[in-house]
TORVOBA-757325 format. One record per residue (C-alpha): residue number from 1; residue in three letters; x, y, z. Coordinates in Angstrom, 1 decimal. Each point is the difference from the previous one (the first is absolute). Example, Ala and Ser with C-alpha at 12.3 -4.5 7.8 and 13.67 -1.06 7.14 Angstrom:
2
num  residuo  u  v  w
1  ALA  12.3  -4.5  7.8
2  SER  1.4  3.4  -0.7
# end
This chain:
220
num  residuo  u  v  w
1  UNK  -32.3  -129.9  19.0
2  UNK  3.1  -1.2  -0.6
3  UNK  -1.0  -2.9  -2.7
4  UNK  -1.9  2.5  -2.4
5  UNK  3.0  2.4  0.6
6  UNK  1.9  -2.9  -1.5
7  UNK  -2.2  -0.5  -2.9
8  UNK  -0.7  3.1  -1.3
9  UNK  4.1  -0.1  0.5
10  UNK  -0.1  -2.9  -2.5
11  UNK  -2.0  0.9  -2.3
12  UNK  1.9  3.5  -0.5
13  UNK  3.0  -2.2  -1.1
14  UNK  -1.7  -2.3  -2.4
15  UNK  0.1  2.9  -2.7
16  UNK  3.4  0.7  0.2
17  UNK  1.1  -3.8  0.2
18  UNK  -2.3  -0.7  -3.4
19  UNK  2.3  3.1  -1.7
20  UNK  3.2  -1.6  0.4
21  UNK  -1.3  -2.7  -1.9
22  UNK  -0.8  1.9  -3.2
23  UNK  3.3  1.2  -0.9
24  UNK  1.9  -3.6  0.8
25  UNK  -2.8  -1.3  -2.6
26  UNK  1.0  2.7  -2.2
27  UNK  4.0  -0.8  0.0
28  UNK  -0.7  -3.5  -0.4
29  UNK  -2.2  0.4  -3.6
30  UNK  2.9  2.0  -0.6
31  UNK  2.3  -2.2  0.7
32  UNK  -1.7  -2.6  -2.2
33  UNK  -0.3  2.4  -3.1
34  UNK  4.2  0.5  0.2
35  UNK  0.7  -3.8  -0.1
36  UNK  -2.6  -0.8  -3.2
37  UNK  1.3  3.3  -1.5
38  UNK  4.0  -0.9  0.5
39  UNK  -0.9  -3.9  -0.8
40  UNK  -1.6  1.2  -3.3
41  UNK  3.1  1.9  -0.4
42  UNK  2.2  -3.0  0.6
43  UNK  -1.4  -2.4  -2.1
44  UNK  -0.1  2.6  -3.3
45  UNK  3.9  0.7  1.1
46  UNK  0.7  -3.9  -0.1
47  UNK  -1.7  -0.2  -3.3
48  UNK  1.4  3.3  -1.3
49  UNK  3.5  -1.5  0.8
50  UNK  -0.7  -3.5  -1.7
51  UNK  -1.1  1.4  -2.8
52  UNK  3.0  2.3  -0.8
53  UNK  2.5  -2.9  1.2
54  UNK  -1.9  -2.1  -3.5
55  UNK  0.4  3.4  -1.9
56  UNK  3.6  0.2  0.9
57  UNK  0.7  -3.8  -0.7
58  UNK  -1.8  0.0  -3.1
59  UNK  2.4  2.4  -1.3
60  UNK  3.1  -1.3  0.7
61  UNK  -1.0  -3.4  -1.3
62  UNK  -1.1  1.7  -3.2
63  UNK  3.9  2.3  0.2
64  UNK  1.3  -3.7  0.4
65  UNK  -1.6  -2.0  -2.8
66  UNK  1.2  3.3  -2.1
67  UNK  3.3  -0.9  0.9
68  UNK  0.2  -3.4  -0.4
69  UNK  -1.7  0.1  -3.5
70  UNK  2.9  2.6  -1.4
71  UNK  2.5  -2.4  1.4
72  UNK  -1.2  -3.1  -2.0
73  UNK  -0.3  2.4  -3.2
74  UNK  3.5  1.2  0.7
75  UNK  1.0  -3.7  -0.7
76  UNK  -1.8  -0.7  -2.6
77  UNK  1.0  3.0  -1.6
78  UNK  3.2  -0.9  -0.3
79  UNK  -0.6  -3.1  -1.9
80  UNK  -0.6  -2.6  2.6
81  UNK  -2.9  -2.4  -1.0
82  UNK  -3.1  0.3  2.3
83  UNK  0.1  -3.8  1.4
84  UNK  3.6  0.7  1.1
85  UNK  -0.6  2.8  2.4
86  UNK  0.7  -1.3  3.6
87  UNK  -2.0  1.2  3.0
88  UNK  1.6  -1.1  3.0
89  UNK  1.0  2.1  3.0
90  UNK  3.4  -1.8  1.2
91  UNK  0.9  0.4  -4.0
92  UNK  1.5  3.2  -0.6
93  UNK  3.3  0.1  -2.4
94  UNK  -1.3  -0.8  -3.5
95  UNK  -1.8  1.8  -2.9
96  UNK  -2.4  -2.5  0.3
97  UNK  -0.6  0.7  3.9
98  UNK  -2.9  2.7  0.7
99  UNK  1.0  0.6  3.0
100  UNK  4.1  0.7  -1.3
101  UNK  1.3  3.6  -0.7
102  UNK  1.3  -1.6  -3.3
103  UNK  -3.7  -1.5  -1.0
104  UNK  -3.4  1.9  1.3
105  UNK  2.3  2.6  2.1
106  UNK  -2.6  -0.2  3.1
107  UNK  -0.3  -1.1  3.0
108  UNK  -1.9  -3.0  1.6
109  UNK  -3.3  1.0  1.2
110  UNK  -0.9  0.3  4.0
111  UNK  -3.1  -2.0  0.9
112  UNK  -1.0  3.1  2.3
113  UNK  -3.1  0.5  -1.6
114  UNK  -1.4  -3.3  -0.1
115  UNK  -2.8  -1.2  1.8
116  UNK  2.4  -2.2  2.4
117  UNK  3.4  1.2  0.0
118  UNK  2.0  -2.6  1.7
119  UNK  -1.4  -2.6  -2.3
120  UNK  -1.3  1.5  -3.1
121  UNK  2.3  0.6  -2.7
122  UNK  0.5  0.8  -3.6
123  UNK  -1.3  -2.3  -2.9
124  UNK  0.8  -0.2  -3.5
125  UNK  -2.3  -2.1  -2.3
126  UNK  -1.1  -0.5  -3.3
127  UNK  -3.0  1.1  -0.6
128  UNK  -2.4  -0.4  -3.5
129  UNK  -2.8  2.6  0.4
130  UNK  -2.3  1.9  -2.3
131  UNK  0.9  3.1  -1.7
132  UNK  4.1  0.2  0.1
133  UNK  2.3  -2.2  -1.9
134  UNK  -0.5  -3.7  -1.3
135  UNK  -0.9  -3.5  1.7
136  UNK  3.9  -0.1  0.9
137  UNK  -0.7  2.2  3.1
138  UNK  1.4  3.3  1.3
139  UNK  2.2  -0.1  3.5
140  UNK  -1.8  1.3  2.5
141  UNK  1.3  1.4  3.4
142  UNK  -2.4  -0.8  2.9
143  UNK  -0.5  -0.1  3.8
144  UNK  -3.1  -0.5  2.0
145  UNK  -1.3  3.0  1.9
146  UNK  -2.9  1.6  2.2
147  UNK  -3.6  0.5  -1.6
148  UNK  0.6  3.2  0.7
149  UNK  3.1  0.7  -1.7
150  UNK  -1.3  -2.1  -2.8
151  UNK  -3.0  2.7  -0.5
152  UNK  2.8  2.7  -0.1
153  UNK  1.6  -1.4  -2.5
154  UNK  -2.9  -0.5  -2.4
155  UNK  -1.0  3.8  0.7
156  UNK  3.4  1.5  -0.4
157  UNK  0.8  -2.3  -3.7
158  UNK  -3.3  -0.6  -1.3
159  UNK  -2.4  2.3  1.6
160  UNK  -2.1  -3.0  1.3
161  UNK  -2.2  -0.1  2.5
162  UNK  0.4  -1.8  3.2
163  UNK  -0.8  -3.4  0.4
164  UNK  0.6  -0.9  -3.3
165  UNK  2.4  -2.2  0.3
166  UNK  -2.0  -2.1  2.8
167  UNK  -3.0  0.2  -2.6
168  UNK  2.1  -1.5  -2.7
169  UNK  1.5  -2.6  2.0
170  UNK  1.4  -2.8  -1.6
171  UNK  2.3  -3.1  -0.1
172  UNK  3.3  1.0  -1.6
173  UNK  2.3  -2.6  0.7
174  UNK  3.5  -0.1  2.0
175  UNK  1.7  3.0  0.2
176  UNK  3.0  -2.3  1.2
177  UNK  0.1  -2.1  -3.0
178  UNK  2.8  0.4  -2.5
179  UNK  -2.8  -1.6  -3.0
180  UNK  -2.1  2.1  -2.2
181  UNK  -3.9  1.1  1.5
182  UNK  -1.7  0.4  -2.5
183  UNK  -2.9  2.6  0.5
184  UNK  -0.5  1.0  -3.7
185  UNK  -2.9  -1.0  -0.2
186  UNK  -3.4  1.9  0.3
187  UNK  -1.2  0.0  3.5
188  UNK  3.7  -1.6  1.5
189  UNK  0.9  3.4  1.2
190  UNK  -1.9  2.7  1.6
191  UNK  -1.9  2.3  -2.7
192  UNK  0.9  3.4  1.2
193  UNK  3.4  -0.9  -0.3
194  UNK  0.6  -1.5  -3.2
195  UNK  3.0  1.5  -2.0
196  UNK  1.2  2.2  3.4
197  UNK  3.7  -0.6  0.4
198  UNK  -0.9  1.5  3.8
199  UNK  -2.6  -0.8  2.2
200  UNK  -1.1  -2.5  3.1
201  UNK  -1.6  -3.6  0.3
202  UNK  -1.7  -1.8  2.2
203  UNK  0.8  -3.6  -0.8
204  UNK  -1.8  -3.0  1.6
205  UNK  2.2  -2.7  -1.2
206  UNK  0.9  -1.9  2.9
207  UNK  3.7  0.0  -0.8
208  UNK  0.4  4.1  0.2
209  UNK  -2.9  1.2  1.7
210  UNK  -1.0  3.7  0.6
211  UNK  0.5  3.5  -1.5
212  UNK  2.9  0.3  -2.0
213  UNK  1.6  3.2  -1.7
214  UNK  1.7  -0.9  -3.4
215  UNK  1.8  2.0  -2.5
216  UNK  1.0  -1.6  -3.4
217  UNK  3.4  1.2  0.3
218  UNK  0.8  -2.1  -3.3
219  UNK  -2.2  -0.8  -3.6
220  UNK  1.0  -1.9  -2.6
# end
């Protein structure tokens, strides 16, 4: 008597036992929806916030070249000879001196924008390339940056489309050099950016690798 006592006991429990189980499953699916949803969330926050940071750098290098280019025609301007304009940041007291109230009037540019900022910093070559002045060269103001920024920079100027300066890479030469690159010729400089006085590179010269924002801040 008292062993089917127990399991008709038993098996009155088993249903209620089986319940409990049903609503822990529940939770748990839950549980598992809230993390995918706020991990989708994350990752179009992380991208949201990259992609502004480019927008945001793309414009102050663009404000930047602006300024640099009216400083070297300020100089000019006022009857000193292209060739004699001096870019050099510790130089700051002549009317030949870009970076001297009495010459360009501005300031030396921050490398805050750059792709590396403790190591990346302002270039000034001369550049040859299609479209803009003569086989002289223009002066160009450049400093490597992110792919991303780069992409920016091609939308805000030239309403190009990303990628297009990865699709059009090409060897440019040295940015460090103080000679004349020559990239007049046809095919020497990327197609969608022939004759635009702003814009963004990707160079694969070994020398200056990488994407590189450039103003011509000076043409002949």
């Amino acid at each position: 008597m008292i062993s089917s006592s127990s399991e008709k006991q038993h098996r009155r429990l088993a249903p209620t036992t089986g319940i409990a189980i049903g609503p822990i499953l529940f939770i748990i699916a839950i549980l598992g929806i809230l993390a995918a949803v706020i991990t989708a969330a994350s990752s179009a926050f992380t991208a949201g916030t990259t992609n502004e940071s480019s927008r945001t750098k793309a414009a102050a290098l663009i404000d930047i070249g602006q300024h640099l280019k009216i400083g070297f025609e300020r100089i000019v301007s006022n009857g000193i000879d292209f060739d004699s304009v001096i870019i050099d940041p510790t130089l700051t007291s002549l009317d030949t001196h870009l970076f001297a109230p009495a010459g360009g009037g501005i300031t030396s540019p921050s490398p805050t924008m750059a792709a590396t900022p403790a190591t990346d910093v302002w270039l000034y070559p001369l550049i040859a390339f299609p479209g803009t002045g003569g086989a002289a060269g223009q002066r160009f103001a450049v400093i490597r940056v992110d792919e991303g920024v780069c992409d920016e920079v091609n939308l805000k100027a030239n309403a190009l489309a990303a990628g297009t300066a990865h699709a059009e890479v090409l060897p440019l030469g040295d940015f460090t050099s103080a000679a004349l690159l020559d990239d007049s010729a046809p095919g020497d400089w990327p197609a969608s950016l022939e004759g635009k006085t702003t814009g963004c590179v990707e160079n694969s010269s070994l020398e200056s690798p990488g994407f590189f924002f450039y103003q011509v801040i000076g043409i002949r």
